[in-house]
N, C-alpha and C positions, 0 to 999 in steps of 0.2 A: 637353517635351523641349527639351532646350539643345544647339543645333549648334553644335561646335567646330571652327570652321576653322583652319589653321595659317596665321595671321598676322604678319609677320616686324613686328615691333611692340614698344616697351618697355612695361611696367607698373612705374608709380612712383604711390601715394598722394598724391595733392592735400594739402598741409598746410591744415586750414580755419580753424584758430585763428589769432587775430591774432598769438600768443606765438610761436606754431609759425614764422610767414611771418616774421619779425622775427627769430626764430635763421637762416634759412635767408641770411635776408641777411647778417648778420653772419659764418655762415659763407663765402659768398660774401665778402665784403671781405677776409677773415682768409688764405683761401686766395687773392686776388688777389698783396695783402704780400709771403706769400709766396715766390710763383714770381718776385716782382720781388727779391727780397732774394738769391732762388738766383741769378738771373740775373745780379744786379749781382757776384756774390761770383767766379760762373765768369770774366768777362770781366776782373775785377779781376786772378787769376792767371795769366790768358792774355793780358793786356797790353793790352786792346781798351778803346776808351772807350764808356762806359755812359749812352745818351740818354732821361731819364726816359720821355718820350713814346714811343720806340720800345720799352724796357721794359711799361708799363703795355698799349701795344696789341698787342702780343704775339700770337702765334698761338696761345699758350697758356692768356693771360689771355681772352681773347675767346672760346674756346670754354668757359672755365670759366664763363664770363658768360652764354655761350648754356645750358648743359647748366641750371644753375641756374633760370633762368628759363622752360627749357622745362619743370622736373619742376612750378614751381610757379602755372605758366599765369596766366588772370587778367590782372592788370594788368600783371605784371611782363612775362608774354611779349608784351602788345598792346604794349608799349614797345617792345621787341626788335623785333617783326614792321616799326613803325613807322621804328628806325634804320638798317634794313637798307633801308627805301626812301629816306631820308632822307638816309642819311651820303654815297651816292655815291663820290665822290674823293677823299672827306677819310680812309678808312680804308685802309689794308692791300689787296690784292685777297685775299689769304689770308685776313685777319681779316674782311673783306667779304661774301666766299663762305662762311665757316661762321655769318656773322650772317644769311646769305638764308636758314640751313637750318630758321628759326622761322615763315616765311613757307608752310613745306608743311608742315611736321609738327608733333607736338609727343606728349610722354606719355602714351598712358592710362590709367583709371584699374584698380588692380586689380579681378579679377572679384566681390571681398569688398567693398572700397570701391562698386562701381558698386549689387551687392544693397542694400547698407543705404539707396543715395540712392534705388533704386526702389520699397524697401520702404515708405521715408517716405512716398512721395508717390500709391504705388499700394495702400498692404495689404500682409501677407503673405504673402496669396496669390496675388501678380498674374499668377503663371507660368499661372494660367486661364487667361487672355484669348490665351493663346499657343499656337499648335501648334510654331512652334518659335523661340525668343530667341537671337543670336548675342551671345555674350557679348564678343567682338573688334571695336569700330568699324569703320568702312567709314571714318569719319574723324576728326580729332583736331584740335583748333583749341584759341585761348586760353580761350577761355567754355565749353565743354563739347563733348563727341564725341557724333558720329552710330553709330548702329547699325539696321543692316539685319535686318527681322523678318519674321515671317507669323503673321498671326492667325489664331483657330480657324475661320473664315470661308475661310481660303488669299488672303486680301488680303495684299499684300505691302505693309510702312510704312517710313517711317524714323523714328526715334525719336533724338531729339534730346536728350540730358542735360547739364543743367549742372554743374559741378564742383560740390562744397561748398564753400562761403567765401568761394569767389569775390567775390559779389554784395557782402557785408558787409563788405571789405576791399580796396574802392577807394581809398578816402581816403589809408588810412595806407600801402598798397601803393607806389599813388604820391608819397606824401611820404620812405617807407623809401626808393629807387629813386633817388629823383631828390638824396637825402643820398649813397648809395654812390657815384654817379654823380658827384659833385660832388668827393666826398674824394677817390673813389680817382684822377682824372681819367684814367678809362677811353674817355671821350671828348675827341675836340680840342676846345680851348675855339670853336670855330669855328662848334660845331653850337648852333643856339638852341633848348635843354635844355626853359626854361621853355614854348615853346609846343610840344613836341613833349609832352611832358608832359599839358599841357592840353588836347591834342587826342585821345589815347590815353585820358582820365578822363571825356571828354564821347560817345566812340565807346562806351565801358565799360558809360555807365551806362542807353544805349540799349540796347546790346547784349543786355545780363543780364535787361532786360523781356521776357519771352518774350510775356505778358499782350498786351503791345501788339503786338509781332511777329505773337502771334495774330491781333488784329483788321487790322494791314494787312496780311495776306496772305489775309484775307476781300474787306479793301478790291479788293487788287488783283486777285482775282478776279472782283469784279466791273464794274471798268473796261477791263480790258485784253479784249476782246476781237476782237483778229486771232487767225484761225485759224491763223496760223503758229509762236504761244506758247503754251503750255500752263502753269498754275500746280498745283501738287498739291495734293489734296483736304485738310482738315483734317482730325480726327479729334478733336471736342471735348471727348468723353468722356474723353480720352487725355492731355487734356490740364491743365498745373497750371501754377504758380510756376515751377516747375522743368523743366519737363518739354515737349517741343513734337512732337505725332506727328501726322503727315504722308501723304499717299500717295506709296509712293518709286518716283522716276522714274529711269529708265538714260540715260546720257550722257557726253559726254564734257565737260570743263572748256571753255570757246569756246577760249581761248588755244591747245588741244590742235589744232583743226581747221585749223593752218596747212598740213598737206600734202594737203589740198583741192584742186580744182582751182578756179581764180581766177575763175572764174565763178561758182562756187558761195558761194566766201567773202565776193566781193562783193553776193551775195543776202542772204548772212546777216548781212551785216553794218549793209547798207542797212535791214533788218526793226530792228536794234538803233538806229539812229539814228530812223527814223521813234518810236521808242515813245517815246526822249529827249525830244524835241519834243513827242509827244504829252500827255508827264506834264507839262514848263514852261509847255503855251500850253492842253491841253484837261483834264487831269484835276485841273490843280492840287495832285500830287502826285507824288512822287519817292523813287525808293529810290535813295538818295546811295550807295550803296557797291558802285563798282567793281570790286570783286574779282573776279577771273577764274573762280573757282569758284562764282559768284552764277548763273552762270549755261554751263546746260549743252547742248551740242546732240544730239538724237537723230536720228541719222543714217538706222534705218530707216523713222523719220514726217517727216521731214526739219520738224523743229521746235524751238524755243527753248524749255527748262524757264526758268524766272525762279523762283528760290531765294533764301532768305535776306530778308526785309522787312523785319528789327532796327532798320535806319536809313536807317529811310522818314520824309520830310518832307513838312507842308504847307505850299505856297508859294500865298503871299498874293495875292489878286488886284491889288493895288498893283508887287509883284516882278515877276508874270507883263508886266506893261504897261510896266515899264523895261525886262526882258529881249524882248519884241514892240519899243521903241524902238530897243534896238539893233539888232537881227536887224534894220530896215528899213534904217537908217542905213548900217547895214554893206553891205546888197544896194543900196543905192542908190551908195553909196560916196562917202559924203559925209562928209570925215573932219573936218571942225568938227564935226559934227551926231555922229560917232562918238565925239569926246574928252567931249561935251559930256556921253551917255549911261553911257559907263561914269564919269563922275565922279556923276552920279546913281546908279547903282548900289553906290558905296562901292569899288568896284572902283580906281579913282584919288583921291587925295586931296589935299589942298592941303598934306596935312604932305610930300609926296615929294618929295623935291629934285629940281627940272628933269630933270638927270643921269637919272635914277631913272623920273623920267616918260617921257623921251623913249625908253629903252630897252623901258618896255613897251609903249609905242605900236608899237616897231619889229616886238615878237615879236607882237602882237594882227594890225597889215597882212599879217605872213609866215605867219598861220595862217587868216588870210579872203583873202587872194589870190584864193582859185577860187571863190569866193564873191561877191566884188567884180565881179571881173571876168565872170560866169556861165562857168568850165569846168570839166568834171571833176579833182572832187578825187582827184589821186593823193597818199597817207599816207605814199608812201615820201619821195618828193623831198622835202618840206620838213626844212630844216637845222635844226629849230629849238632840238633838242635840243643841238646844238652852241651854237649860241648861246647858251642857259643856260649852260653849262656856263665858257663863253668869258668872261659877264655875272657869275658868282656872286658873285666876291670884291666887287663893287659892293655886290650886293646884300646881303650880310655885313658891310660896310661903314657901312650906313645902315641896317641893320634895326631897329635902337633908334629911330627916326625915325619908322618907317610904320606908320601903321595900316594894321589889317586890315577886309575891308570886315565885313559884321555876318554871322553863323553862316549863316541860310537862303542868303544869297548863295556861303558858301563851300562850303555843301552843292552847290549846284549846281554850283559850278565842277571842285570834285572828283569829280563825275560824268563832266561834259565831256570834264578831264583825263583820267580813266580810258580812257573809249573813244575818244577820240585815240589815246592810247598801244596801243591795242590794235588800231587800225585800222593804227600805223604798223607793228606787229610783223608782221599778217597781209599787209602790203601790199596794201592792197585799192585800186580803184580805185571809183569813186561817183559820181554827180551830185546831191550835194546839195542842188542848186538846184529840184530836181521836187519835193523833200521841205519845202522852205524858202518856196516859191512860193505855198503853203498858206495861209503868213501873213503874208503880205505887204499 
């Protein structure tokens, strides 16, 4: 039996050929031209003067940009998902907000497209294994959509599919994308293309390993054990290349539980920073990826689901003992001893111009403040996102200059960054010094 639920949902076919993804871009550029050739022709007869940059970013041209790359997920949408957190103040707020809309949703696939990819990888007949298949995702992302099932057992799974072609058409995705990108100039030259690019193709190609996904989410089964997290069962037999089935768990996204009361969020949020810590100093392992829906709360076990393990890292016991230097340096607050450590870490480098350095020393003291000093971190007060913001054109400025420090280090940072920004969104307040004091 197949339950159809009424899903307010698009069905658009994944192109899996390379030829196929290669027309869609083209069509995409073609249609960009376009709307700018209308647009330049209206404002010609109406007397207005025509700003290519305000043409190409259009509110028009940007949703044709999103719609395209939502139908063809993959790399083209982990790019999108990535400019929308990336472009900030460089875009439109109009063309900004329909670039956020690849960051929640995205196409899936028709109920004929999804058969053929289950048939591949299950048989013909895998509708056995079912008492009942809901053919409409529970969710839709760049790499493949989730679907909520129940097996002939009445276990209830999720079932994880990846698009076709996906996996096979990194390369040229991103090389097609980042040509469009470049001709049509849909973006301000301001945003740095090439490593936005390269970090969406190294996210890609972790991502599309489910194989490994499988084993660290055996891994982090069985490291993680506080009874406050939960990770869901695997189902190996369920599982292939393509395919990742799960025991499915109810919750909500963390981000969702901001009208908690502050008590509570600050439990839950204290539980998320204790495990942080615990994967850099005791497990030696890390799932780098932030996203807000990695991780879910259930409210009637009052517990943290931990979803999604694509881009989990192992960090070196060499790493673990630079990032243990600093954590002391910083609690001790000794800030020769602090510049000394993040320049060991790659985190600072000698290519940074002064300028450059002294600005990120300033944001690293205004983010250990309560840390230095032992007081409760409140997430709201610090300014610091202002201060980026206030800093960027510097940092735009010299970006040809700096290196970056080496991947396992920026895995971890982009952890950090993640649940910062999610502790400032919750406004929680914390003592992270009871958690920190551990390794000291």
């Amino acid at each position: 039996m197949v339950k159809d639920y009424e899903i307010k949902r698009n069905y658009v076919s994944v192109p899996s050929g390379r030829f196929s993804r290669f027309m869609n871009f083209t069509v995409m550029s073609a249609g960009i031209t376009g709307n700018m050739m209308f647009s330049a022709a209206n404002n010609f007869f109406s007397g207005k003067h025509s700003n290519f940059q305000d043409l190409i970013t259009s509110e028009k041209n940007i949703d044709r940009f999103v719609r395209h790359l939502s139908k063809m997920r993959g790399a083209s949408m982990k790019v999108g998902q990535l400019l929308s957190l990336e472009a900030g103040d460089l875009l439109s707020n109009d063309a900004l907000k329909i670039l956020s809309q690849l960051r929640d949703q995205g196409y899936a696939m028709p109920t004929s497209q999804l058969r053929e990819v289950l048939k591949k990888n299950w048989g013909s007949s895998f509708m056995q294994l079912f008492k009942e298949f809901d053919p409409h995702p529970i969710a839709a992302a760049s790499i493949g959509q989730v679907h909520k099932c129940i097996l002939k057992n009445n276990e209830i799974v999720a079932i994880k599919v990846q698009y076709p072609g996906v996996k096979n058409s990194i390369d040229s995705d991103i090389k097609n994308l980042g040509f469009l990108i470049k001709s049509t100039g849909i973006l301000p030259p301001k945003i740095d293309l090439y490593s936005l690019l390269e970090i969406a193709k190294s996210q890609l190609y972790e991502e599309v390993n489910y194989e490994l996904e499988a084993k660290n989410l055996l891994k982090f089964s069985r490291l993680v054990k506080d009874e406050k997290f939960e990770i869901p069962f695997l189902y190996k037999n369920l599982c292939s290349t393509n395919i990742l089935t799960m025991e499915y768990k109810p919750g909500i996204p963390i981000n969702e539980i901001v009208n908690l009361s502050k008590h509570k969020k600050n439990q839950i949020f204290y539980k998320l920073m204790e495990l942080l810590f615990n994967e850099i100093f005791d497990f030696g392992y890390i799932q780098t990826d932030p996203n807000y829906s990695n991780f879910l709360y259930d409210d009637k076990k009052n517990k943290i689901i931990l979803l999604d393990f694509g881009a989990s890292q192992k960090i070196s016991p060499k790493v673990s003992i630079k990032f243990k230097n600093l954590l002391i340096d910083t609690w001790n607050n000794d800030h020769k001893k602090i510049k000394k450590s993040l320049f060991d870490l790659g985190i600072l480098h000698d290519t940074f111009p002064k300028k450059i350095e002294t600005i990120f020393l300033d944001f690293f003291y205004e983010v250990t403040y309560p840390i230095r000093e032992k007081k409760v971190y409140n997430f709201d007060r610090t300014d610091i996102i202002k201060k980026i913001k206030y800093n960027f054109q510097e940092f735009i400025k010299f970006q040809n200059k700096l290196q970056i420090p080496s991947s396992d280090i920026l895995f971890i940072q982009r952890k950090i960054g993640g649940l910062f920004f999610l502790g400032k969104l919750l406004k929680v307040e914390i003592d992270l010094n009871e958690i920190l004091k551990k390794y000291i």
